[in-house]
N, C-alpha and C positions, 0 to 999 in steps of 0.2 A: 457522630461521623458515620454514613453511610457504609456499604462493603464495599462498592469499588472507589469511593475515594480512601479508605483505609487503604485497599491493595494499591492501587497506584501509587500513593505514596511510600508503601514500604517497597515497591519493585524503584521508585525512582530513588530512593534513599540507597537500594542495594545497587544502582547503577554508579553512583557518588560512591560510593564502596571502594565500587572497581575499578574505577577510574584513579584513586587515593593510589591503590594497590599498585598499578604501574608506573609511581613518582621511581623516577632513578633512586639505586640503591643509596647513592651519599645522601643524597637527601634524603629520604627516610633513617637512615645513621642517625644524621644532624640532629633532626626531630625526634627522634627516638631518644635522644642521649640528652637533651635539652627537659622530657619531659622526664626523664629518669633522676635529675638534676631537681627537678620542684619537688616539694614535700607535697604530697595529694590531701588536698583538706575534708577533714570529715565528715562533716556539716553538708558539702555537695555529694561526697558519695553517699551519704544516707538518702538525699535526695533521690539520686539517681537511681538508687535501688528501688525506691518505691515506685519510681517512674516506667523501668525495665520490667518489674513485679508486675504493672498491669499491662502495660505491652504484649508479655506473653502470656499472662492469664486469661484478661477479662477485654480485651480489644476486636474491635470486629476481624480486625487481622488474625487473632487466634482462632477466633470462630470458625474462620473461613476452612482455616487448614488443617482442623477437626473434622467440619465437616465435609471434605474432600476425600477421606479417609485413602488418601499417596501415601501408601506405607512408608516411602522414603520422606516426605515431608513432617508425619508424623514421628520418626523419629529424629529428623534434625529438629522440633519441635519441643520433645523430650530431652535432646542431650542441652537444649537451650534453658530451659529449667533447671535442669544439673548445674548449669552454668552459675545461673544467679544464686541458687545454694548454697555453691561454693562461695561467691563470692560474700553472701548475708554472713557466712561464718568465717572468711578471712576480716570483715571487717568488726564482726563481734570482737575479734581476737587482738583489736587494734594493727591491723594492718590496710590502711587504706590503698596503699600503692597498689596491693595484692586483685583487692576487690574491686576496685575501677578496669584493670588490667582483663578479668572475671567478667565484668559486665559489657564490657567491648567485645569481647568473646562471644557472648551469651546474645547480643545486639545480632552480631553476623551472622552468627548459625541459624537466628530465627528468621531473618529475612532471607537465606538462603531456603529455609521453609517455606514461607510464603511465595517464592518462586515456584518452588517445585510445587505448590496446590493450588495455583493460578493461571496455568500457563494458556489452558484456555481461555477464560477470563481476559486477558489481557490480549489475547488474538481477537478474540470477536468484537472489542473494540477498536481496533484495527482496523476490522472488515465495516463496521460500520461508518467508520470515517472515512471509506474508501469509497464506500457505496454514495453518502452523502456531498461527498468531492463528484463523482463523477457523473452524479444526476443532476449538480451544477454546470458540470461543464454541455452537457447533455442541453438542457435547457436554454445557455447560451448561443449553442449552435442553432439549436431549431428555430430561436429567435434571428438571429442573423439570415439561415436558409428561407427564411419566408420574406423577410424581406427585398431579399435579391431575388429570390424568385417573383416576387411582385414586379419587380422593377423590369423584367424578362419579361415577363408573361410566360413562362416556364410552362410544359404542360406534365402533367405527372405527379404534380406536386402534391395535393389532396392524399394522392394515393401513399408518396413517401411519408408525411405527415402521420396519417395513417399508424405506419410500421413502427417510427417513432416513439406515439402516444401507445402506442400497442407494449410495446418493449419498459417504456416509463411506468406502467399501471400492474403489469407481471412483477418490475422489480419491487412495487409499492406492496404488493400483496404479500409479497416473500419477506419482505422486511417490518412488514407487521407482527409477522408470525416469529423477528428476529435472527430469519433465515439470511444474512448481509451476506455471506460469499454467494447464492445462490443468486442473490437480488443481484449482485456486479454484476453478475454474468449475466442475468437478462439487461440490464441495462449497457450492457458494453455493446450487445447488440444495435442497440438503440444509437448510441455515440458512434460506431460506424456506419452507419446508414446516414445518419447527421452530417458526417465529416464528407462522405463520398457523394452527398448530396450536394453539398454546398460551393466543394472543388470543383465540380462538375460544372454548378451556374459560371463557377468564376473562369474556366477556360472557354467561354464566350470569347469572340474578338473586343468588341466592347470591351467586358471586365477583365479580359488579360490587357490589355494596355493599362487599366487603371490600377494593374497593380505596381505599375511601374518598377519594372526588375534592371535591378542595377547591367548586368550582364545575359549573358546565357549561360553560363555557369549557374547564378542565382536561380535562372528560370528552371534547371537543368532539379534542383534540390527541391524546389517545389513541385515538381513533375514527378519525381522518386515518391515522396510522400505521399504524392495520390496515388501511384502505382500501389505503394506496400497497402495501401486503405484498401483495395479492394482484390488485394490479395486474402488480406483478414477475411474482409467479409464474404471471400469464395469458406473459407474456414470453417465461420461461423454461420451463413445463412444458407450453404450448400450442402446436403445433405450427401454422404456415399454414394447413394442407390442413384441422384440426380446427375451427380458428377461421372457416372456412368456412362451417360447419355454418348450416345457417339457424336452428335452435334455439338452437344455442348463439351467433351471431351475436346475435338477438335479445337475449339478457339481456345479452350485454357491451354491445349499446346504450342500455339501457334504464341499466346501474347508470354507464354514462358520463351521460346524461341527468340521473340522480339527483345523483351528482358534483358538476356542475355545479350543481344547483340549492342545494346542502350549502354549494359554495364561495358560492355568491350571498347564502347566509342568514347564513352566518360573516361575509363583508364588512359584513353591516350589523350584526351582532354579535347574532344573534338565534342564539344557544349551543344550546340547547334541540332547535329547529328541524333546527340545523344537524348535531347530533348524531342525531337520528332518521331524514335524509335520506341520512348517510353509514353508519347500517346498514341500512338497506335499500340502498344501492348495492352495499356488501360482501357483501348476503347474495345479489343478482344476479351479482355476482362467484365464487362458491364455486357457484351453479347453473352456471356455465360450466363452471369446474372442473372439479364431479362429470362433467356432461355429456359433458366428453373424457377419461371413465373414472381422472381422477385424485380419490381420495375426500380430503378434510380434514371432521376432526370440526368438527361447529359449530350 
C-alpha cells in the first residue's frame, strides 16, 4: 500500500470516526449497552490485536507520522502504543471486554495522529484536484470561444488565444514541479480571460437572440456574471501601478458608477434598465482593460 493511499484511508477512516461520534446520545446508550450485553470473543480480539499491532508499528501510515516528526502527532502516536499494551495485557489476563475496549482507544488516537502529520499532505491533494478541474474547464471554454469566434469572424482572437495558452503552460510548468496552488492561480488567469472572452462573442446581436432568455430578469443574471468576470480580471490582470493610470482610472470609475446604478434598477426590479446599465459598466470595464494593453474581443 503506498503512503498516500495509507493516509487517505486513515484520514477517511477518522472522518467515519467522527461522524459515528455525533450519533444522538440514546443511540449511542442503545449500542453501547447492547455491546456491553455480548461476551467479546477471544479468538477475534487476538486477531485484532495483531491487526492494530501493525497498524501502528510497521504501516506506511506510522511511517509517515515518524517521519513528520509533529511532536504532537508523535505523541498521540506513542499514547497509541500504550494503548495496545494495555490492551495485549488486559487480554493476557482474560479479559477480553477489556481489550477490545483498549484497542478502539488505541484505533483513535493513532488516526488522530495521522491527521495531525498529514495535514499538508492531504491539502496538496486538494490543490491538485483543483488545478486539474479548472484546466478542464479552462480547455472547454477555449474550445467553445474559438468556435464562436469563427462563426463571427471576431477580430482579436489569435491574440486572446494567446493569453490563454500563455496562462495554461505557466500553470503546466508550476505543477510539474507540484507547485498546484501556484499552477490555479496561473491558470485561473487563464479561465477569466476564457470566460470574458467568450461572453463577449455571445452579446453580439446575432448570439444574444440565440441565447434565447426567457425574460429580462434572466438576461439581467447573465449580464451580472459577465460584469463580475471582468471585475476579476481588472484584479487579477491589472496591475496597481496600471490601475493608476488617470485614463484608465477614469472608466473603472465610471463602469463602478454604472454598477451601482444596475444594482439600484435590479433592486426595484426594473430588468430592462438594469440590463442596459450593467453593459455599459462592462464595456467601461474592457476600456480599462484594453487600456493596460490586455485586448479581449468584444
Amino acid at each position: 500500500m503506498s503512503k498516500k493511499i495509507a493516509i487517505g484511508l486513515a484520514v477517511s477512516l477518522l472522518a467515519a470516526a467522527g461522524a459515528l461520534a455525533q450519533t444522538p446520545p440514546a443511540a449511542t446508550e442503545s449500542a453501547a449497552s447492547r455491546l456491553a450485553a455480548q461476551k467479546a470473543d477471544p479468538a477475534q480480539a487476538a486477531a485484532n490485536m495483531e491487526s492494530v499491532g501493525k497498524l501502528l508499528t510497521s504501516s506506511s501510515a506510522a511511517r509517515q507520522i515518524e517521519s513528520s516528526k509533529v511532536p504532537e502527532a508523535m505523541q498521540r502516536h506513542a499514547r497509541a502504543r500504550d494503548l495496545h499494551r494495555e490492551a495485549k495485557a488486559a487480554l493476557d489476563q482474560g479479559i477480553p471486554e477489556k481489550a477490545a475496549a483498549l484497542l478502539g482507544e488505541a484505533r483513535s488516537t493513532f488516526f488522530d495522529a495521522v491527521r495531525l502529520a498529514a495535514p499538508e499532505e492531504v491539502t496538496a491533494k486538494k490543490y491538485e484536484n483543483d488545478y486539474l478541474l479548472r484546466v478542464e474547464s479552462v480547455q472547454a471554454l477555449l474550445g467553445a470561444y474559438k468556435r464562436i469566434s469563427d462563426e463571427k469572424a471576431a477580430k482579436g482572437v489569435a491574440d486572446t488565444v494567446a493569453q490563454i495558452d500563455k496562462a495554461l503552460a505557466a500553470g503546466a510548468a508550476l505543477a510539474k514541479d507540484r507547485k498546484f496552488k501556484e499552477a490555479r492561480t496561473e491558470v485561473d488567469r487563464g479561465y477569466l480571460v476564457a470566460k470574458a472572452g467568450l461572453t463577449n462573442l455571445r452579446s453580439g446581436d446575432t448570439l444574444v437572440r440565440s441565447l434565447n432568455f426567457a425574460n429580462k430578469e434572466e438576461e439581467y443574471h447573465y449580464e451580472l456574471d459577465r460584469n463580475n468576470t471582468h471585475q476579476m480580471l481588472i484584479k487579477v490582470l491589472v496591475d496597481e501601478k496600471k490601475a493608476g493610470d488617470e485614463m484608465i482610472k477614469s472608466f473603472l470609475n465610471k463602469g463602478q458608477a454604472l454598477r451601482v446604478q444596475a444594482d439600484q434598477a435590479a433592486a426595484s426590479k426594473s430588468w430592462g434598465e438594469a440590463v442596459r446599465l450593467l453593459e455599459e459598466a462592462t464595456t467601461e470595464l474592457m476600456r480599462a482593460i484594453r487600456n493596460a494593453g490586455i485586448y479581449i474581443p468584444g
